[in-house]
C-alpha positions as CSV (number, residue, x, y, z in Angstrom):
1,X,9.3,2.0,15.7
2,X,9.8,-1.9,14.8
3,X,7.9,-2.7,11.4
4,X,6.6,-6.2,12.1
5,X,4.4,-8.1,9.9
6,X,1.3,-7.3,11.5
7,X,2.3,-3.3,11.8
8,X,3.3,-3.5,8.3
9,X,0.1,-5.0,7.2
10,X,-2.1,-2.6,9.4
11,X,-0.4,0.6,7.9
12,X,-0.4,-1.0,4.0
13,X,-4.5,-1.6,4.5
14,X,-4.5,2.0,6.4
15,X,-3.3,3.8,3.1
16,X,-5.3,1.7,0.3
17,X,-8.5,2.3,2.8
18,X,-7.7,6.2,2.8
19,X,-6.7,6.3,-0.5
20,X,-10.4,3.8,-1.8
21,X,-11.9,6.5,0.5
22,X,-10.9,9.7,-0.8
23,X,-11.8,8.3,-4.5
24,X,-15.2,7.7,-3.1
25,X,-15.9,11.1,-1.9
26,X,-15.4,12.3,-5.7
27,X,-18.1,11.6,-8.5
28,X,-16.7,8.4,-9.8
29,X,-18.5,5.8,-9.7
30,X,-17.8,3.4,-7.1
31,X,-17.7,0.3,-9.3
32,X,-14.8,1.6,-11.1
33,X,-13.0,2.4,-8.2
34,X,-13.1,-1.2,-6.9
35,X,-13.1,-3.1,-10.2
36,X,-10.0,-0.9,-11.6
37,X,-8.4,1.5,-8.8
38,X,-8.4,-0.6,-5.8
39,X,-6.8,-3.8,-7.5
40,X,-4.1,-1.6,-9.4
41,X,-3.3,0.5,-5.8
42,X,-2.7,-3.0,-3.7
43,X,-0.3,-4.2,-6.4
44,X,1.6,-1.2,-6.7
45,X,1.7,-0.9,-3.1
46,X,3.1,-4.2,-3.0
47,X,5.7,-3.8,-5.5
48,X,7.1,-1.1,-3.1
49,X,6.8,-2.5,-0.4
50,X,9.0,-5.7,-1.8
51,X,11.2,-3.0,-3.0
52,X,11.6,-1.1,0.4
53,X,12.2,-4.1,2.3
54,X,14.9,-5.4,-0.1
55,X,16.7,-1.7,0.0
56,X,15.9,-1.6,4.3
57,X,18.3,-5.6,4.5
58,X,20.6,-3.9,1.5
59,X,21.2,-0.4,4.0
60,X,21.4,-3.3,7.2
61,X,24.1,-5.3,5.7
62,X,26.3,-2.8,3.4
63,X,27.2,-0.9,6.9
């Protein structure tokens, strides 16, 4: 499967959605999950993201 930007983007907005979803369905209160939860999973999620694309060109070139 080639990760392009706009696959890439689609999946990364697929898991924050699922994961803003599940947290809904529980008895918190939907305000803190925006306001705290949301903003702290797209940051993270980018962090790893940068981090998995630096390791994916550091596997391409070191073979």
């Amino acid at each position: 499967m080639e990760f392009d930007l706009p696959t890439t983007g689609a999946a990364f907005i697929l898991v924050i959605a699922l994961g803003i979803g599940g947290m809904a369905a529980t008895p918190m209160g939907m305000n803190t999950i925006l306001m705290m939860v949301a903003p702290s999973m797209i940051v993270f999620g980018l962090i790893m993201l940068a981090l998995g694309v630096k390791h994916g060109e550091y596997r391409a070139v070191s073979r």
